[in-house]
N, C-alpha and C positions, 0 to 999 in steps of 0.2 A: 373528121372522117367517121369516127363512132359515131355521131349521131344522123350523119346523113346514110350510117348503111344499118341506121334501126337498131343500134344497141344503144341501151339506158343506162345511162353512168351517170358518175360525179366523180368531178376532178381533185384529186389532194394532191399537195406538194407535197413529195418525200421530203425525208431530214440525207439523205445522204451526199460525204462527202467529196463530191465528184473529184476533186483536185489529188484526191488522197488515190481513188477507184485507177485518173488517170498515170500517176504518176509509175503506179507495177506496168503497167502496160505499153507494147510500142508498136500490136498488132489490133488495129482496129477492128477485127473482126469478136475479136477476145474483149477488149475494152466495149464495143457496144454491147456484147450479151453481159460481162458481169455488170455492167449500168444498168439495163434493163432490167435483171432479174434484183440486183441491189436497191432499186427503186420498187418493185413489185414487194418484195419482203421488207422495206421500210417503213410501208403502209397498210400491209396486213397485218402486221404484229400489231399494230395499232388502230386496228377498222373494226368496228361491228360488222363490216360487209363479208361476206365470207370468199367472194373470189376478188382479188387487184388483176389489176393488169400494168404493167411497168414497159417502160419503153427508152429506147434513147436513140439516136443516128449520129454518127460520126464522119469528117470528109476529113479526107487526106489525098494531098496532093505530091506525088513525088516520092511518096515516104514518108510525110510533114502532116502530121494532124493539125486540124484547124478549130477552132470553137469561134462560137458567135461571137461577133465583131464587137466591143467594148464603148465605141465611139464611130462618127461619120468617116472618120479619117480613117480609122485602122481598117474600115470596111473597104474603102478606096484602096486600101495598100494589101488588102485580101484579093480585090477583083482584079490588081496588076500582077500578080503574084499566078495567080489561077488563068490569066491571059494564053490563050494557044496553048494550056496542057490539057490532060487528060483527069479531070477530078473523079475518085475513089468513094461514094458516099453505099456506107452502111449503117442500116436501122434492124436493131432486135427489138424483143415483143417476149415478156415473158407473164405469167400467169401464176399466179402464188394462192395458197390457200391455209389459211391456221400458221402462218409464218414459214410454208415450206415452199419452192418451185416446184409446180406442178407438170410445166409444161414451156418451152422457149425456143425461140425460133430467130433465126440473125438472115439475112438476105444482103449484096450486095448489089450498087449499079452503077456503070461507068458515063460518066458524063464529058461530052470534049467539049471544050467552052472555044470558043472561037477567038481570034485577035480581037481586042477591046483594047482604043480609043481611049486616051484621055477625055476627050470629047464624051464619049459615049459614055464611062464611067461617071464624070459630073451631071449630065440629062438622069441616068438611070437612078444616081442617089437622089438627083434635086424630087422623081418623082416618087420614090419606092422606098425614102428614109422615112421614118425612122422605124418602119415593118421587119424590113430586110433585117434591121439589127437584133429582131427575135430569132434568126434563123440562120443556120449553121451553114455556111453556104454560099450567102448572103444575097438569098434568092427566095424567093416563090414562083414556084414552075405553073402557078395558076395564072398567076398576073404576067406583069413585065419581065420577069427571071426568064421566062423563056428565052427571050433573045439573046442571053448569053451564047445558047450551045450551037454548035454544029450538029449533034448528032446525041443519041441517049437511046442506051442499050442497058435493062431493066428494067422494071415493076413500075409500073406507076406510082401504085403506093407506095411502097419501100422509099422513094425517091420522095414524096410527098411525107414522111418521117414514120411512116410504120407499115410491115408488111400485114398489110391486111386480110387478106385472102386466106394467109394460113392462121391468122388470129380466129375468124369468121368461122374455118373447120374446126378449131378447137374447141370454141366454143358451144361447136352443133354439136362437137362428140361428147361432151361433159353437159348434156342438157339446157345448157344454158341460152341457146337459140333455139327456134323452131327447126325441126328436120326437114 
């Protein structure tokens, strides 16, 4: 997404320990901003670059957070799981500089997934594995993921793993894009 809307980066994998970030939290709204800004300050304390950018999205279903599916199988028993409800997925975005948060942003968007098929589950993994299992979700709303929903009410982006739109303004207001 950063580079198809013209910002120049490079990717590092923070050192943080998400398990540890999950485990205080039971409010995904809270758990995506302190992962994003934990991942922004993980990699600035340790960047020559002087701005990071950090990120993270979280779905919860029910009340039930979910993380990216470990295996084919638990991805199937995610998508029967997720069948006829209403999925919860939030993405923050935060912005750190000299090891502090500068600036962070959390967005939510509700997604209704529609009745899924045995049938339909085994087509969707046989063509969408072993992608889907990057993704939290266990979708790409670019590709075949669509056909999950009934209906999706939020952000494009947000929903595609980072709100963009307010990352883009942050970045025009601290010089870092063109005006």
């Amino acid at each position: 997404m950063l580079r198809a809307a013209g910002v120049e980066h490079d990717s590092v994998a923070s050192a943080v320990d998400e398990a540890a970030v999950k485990a205080r939290h039971s409010d995904p709204l809270q758990l995506s901003s302190e992962l994003a800004e934990a991942k922004a300050l993980s990699v600035s304390d340790t960047s020559a670059e002087p701005w990071v950018i950090g990120g993270d999205s979280i779905v919860s279903v029910r009340g039930r957070m979910f993380d990216k599916p470990r295996s084919r199988e638990e991805a199937a028993e995610h998508l029967r799981l997720f069948s006829g409800k209403t999925m919860q997925l939030t993405s923050a975005v935060a912005l750190a500089r000299a090891g502090e948060v500068d600036w962070s942003h959390v967005e939510s968007a509700s997604l209704v997934i529609r009745e899924l098929s045995e049938g339909f589950i085994h087509h969707y993994l046989e063509a969408e594995w072993p992608e889907v299992g990057y993704c939290v979700g266990v979708f790409r709303l670019e590709g075949r993921g669509v056909q999950l929903f009934e209906r999706i009410d939020g952000d494009h982006f947000t929903i595609l793993g980072m709100p963009l739109i307010p990352l883009l303004r942050a970045l025009r207001e601290r010089g870092l894009l063109p005006a």
